[in-house]
C-alpha positions as CSV (number, residue, x, y, z in Angstrom):
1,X,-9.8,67.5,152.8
2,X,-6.4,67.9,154.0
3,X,-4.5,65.8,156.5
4,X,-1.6,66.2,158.2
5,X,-0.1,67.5,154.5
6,X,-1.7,65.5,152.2
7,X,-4.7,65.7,150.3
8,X,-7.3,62.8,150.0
9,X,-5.2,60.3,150.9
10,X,-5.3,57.4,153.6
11,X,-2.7,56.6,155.5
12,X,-2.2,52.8,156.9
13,X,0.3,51.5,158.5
14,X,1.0,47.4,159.4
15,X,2.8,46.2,161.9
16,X,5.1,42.8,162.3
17,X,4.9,39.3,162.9
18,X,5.3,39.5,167.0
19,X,4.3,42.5,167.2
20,X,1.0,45.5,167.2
21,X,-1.0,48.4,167.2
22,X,0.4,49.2,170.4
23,X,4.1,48.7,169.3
24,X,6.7,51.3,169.1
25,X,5.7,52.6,165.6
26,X,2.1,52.2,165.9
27,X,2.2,54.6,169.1
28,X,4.7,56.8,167.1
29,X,1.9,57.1,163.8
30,X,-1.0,57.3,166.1
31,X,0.4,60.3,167.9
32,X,1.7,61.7,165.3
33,X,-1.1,61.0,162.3
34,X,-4.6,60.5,164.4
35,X,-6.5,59.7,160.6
36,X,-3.9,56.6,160.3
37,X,-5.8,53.7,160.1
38,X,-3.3,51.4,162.6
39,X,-5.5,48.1,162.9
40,X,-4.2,44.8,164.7
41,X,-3.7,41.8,162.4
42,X,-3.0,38.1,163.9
43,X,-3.7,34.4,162.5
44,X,-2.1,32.9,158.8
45,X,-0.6,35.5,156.4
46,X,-4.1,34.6,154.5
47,X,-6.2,35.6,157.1
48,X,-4.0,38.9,158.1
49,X,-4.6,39.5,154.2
50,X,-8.4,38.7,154.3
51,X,-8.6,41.5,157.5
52,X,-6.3,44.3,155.1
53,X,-8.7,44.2,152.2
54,X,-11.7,44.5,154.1
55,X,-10.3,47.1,156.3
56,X,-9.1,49.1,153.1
57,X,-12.0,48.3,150.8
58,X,-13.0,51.0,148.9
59,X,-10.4,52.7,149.6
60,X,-8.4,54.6,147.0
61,X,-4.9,57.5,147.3
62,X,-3.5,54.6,149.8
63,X,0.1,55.1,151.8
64,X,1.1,52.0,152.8
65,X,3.9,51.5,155.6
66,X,4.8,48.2,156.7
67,X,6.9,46.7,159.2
68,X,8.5,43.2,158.8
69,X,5.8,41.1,158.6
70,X,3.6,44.2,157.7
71,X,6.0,44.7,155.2
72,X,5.5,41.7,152.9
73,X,1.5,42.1,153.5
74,X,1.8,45.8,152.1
75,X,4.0,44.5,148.8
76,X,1.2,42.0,148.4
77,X,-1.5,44.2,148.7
78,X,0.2,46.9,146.5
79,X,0.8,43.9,143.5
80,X,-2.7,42.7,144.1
81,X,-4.1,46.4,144.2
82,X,-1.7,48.7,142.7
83,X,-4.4,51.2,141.1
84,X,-5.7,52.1,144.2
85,X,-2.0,52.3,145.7
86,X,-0.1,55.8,145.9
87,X,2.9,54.9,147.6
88,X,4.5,52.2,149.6
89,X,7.1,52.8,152.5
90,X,8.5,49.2,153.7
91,X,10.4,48.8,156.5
92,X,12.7,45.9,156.9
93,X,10.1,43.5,154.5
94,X,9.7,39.6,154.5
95,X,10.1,39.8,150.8
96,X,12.1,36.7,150.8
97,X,9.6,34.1,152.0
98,X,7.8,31.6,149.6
99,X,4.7,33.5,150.2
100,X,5.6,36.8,148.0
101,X,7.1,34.1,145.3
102,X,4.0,34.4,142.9
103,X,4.5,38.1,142.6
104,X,8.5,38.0,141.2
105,X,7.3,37.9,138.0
106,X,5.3,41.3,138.1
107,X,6.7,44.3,137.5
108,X,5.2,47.1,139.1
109,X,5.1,50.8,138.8
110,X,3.6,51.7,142.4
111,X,6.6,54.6,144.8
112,X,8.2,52.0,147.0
113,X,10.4,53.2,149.9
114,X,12.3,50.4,151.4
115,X,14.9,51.3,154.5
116,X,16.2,47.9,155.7
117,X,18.9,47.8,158.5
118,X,22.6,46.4,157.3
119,X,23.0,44.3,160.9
120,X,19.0,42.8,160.4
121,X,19.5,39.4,161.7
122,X,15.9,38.6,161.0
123,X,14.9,39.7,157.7
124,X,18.3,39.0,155.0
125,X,19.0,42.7,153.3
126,X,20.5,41.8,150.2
127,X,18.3,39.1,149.4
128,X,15.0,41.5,150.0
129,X,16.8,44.1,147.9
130,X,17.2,41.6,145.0
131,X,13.5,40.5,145.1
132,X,12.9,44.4,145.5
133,X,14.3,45.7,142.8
134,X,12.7,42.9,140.4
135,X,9.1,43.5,141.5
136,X,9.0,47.4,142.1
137,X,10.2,49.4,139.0
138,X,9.8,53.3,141.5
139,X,12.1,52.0,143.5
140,X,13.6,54.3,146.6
141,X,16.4,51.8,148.5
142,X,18.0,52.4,151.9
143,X,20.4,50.0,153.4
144,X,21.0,51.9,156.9
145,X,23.2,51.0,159.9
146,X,20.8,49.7,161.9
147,X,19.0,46.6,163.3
148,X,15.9,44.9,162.1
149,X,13.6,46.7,164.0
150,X,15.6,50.3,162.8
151,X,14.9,51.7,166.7
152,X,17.5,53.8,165.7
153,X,16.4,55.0,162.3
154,X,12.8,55.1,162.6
155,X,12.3,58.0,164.5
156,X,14.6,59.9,162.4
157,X,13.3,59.4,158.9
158,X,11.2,62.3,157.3
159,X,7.7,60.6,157.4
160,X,6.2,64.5,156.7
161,X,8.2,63.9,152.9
162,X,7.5,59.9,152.9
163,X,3.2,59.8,154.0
């Protein structure tokens, strides 16, 4: 079956901390990808995890983008899960909190896509990238000139080549 380009595969995307489905980019993928599964996640990091795996059990040929928050729950589901991962697209990731410590000693072999904004005052780029390139050996970097949020990048990036 093909969708939007791609063959067999599910599309998911995970939004941040503060944030939802209804946010800027879950409006953007739900226009522009109507198969994306774009689900709203609240509560602990470990019940926002409990909700992904259900949501995506079963599930193999997965595209993960995450935002922020959504970002570090996509790296964690890709180390947990990468078999059933095809490719990762992070955007501005919470790589650098405790909670992704247990995974720096992985190495793993999953596409990763990471576009993080050189003014983010939220999420630190270069210590992201460090963890980044440790864990994810596929590793596609991006520092842009842009904000945490990338409002400005975002729109632009070619999500027909990326998902």
């Amino acid at each position: 079956m093909r969708r939007n380009g791609a063959i067999g595969v599910t599309r998911v995307f995970i939004h941040g901390l503060e944030s939802s489905s209804q946010g800027a980019k879950g409006v953007f993928f739900r226009e522009r990808y109507p198969d994306m599964i774009i689900e709203d996640f609240s509560g602990s990091l470990e019940k926002r995890m409990e909700k992904l795996n259900g949501v995506l059990a079963g599930r193999t040929d997965l595209i993960l983008v995450g935002s922020s928050f959504g970002g570090l729950m996509a790296a964690i589901y890709a180390c947990e899960n990468e078999p059933r991962v095809k490719r990762v697209i992070l955007l501005a990731p919470a790589l650098h909190v405790p909670d992704f410590a247990r995974f720096l000693d992985m190495r793993v072999n999953v596409p990763v896509s990471l576009f993080h904004g050189r003014n983010d005052d939220v999420v630190p780029p270069a210590a992201v990238k460090a963890i980044a390139e440790k864990v994810f050996e596929n590793l596609d970097y991006h520092l842009v000139d842009d904000d945490h949020s990338l409002h400005v990048t975002f729109p632009l990036m070619d999500w027909k080549a990326l998902i």
